[in-house]
N, C-alpha and C positions, 0 to 999 in steps of 0.2 A: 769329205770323208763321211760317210755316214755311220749310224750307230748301231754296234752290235746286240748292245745289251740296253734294253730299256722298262725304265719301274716309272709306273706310274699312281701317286696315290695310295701304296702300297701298307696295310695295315696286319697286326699280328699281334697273337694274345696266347700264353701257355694257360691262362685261367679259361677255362669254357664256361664258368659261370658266370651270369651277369654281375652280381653281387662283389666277389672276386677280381674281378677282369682288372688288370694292370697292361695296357698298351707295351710291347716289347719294343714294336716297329710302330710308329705314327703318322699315317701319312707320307711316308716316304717316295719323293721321287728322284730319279735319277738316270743321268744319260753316260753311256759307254762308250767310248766311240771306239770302232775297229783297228785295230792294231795298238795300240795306247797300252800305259802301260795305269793303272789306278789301284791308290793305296787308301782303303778306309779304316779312318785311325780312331778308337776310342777305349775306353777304360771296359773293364772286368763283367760282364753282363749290361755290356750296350747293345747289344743285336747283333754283331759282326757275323758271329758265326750264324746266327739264326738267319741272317739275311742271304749270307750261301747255299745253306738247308732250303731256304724259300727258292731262291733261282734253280735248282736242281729238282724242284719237286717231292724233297723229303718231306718238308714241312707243305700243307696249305693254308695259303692265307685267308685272312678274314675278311679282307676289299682291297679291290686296286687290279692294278696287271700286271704282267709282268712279262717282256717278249724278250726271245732271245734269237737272233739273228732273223726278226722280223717273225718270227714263231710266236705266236701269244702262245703263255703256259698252260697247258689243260690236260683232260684225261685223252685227250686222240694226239697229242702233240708231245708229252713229254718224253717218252723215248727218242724222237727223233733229237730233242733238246740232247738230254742226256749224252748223247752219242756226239753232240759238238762240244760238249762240257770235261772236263778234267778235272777233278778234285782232288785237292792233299787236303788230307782234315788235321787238324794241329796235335791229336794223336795219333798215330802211324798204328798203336798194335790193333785198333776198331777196323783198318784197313784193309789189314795179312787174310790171305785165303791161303796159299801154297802151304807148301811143307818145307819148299827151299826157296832163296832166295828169287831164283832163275824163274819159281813157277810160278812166282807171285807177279814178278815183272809181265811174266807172258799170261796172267789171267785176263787183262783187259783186253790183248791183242787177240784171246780166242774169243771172247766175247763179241768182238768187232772181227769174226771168221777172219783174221788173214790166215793164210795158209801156213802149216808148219813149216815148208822147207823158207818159206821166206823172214819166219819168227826169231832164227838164231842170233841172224846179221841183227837185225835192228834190238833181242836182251840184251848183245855184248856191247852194240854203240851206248845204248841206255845207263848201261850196268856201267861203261869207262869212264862216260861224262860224268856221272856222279860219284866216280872213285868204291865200286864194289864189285869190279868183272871179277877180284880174286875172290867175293864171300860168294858164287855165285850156287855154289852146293850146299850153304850153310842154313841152317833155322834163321828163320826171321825173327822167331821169339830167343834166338841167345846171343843177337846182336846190341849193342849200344843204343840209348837214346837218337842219337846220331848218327849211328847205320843205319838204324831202321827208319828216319827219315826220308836219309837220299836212296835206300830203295821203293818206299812210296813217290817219290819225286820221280825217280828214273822208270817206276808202271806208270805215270799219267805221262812223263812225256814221250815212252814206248809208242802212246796212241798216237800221239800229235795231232790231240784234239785244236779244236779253233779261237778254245776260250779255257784260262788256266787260272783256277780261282783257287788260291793261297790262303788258309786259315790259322796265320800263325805257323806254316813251314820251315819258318828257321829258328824254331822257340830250342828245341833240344842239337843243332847242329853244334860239332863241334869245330 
């Protein structure tokens, strides 16, 4: 099996000065293999999330690599990453673009053009698996901790992107 997601040497700092500078990420390496299911466990301001932010290109690192399905991370690559990547961030309302439920699901899917008439079938399979085909005209901001989880959970797996990276996804489910 080979490895989808690979960090090598991977460093990271929120302080930009040198004087300041507190390592967040140290040297980090790390192999993914494809299809695998990997859980990175640590306390309250270990890097977890930071380390997601880095794989997806929000954040940039300060040395190391970082490839994603043989992709090194860069400015002529990361879209293409992006577009294999699925992110639930461990807060759900940073996430909400629609105005309903249903539009929020189908933002990623127009962002990845599938066409409308093919959109509906795959909000409603989304929207069942995660127990919200009924909110599907509802505000996303006057849903639950909980709702508005498994509707951020049911737009990343709308995409059925190739790599589903979980930041604390089940912290508000009920």
């Amino acid at each position: 099996m080979s490895n989808v997601i690979e960090i090598r040497n991977l460093s990271f700092s929120y302080d930009y000065e040198e004087e300041n500078k507190t390592l967040v990420l140290d040297d980090v390496t790390l192999d993914i293999e494809r299809g695998s299911y990997t859980v990175i466990v640590g306390h309250n301001g270990s890097g977890k999330s930071t380390l997601a932010k880095l794989m997806i290109g929000l954040l940039e690192k300060e040395k190391g690599n970082i490839y994603i399905d043989g992709l090194e991370l860069n400015r002529d690559t990361i879209y293409d990453i992006r577009n294999k990547i699925g992110v639930v961030f461990q807060n759900p309302d940073n996430q909400f673009i629609g105005a309903t439920v249903e539009d929020d699901i189908a933002f990623g899917l127009e962002n990845h053009l599938v066409p409308n008439n093919e959109m509906q079938p795959i909000i409603e399979e989304y929207a069942n698996k995660t127990g919200m085909l009924e909110f599907l005209d509802k505000e996303p901001t006057k849903l639950s901790g909980g709702q508005k989880q498994r509707v951020a959970i049911a737009g990343v797996l709308a995409m059925r992107p190739e790599i589903i990276i979980l930041d604390e996804a089940t912290s508000m489910l009920d």
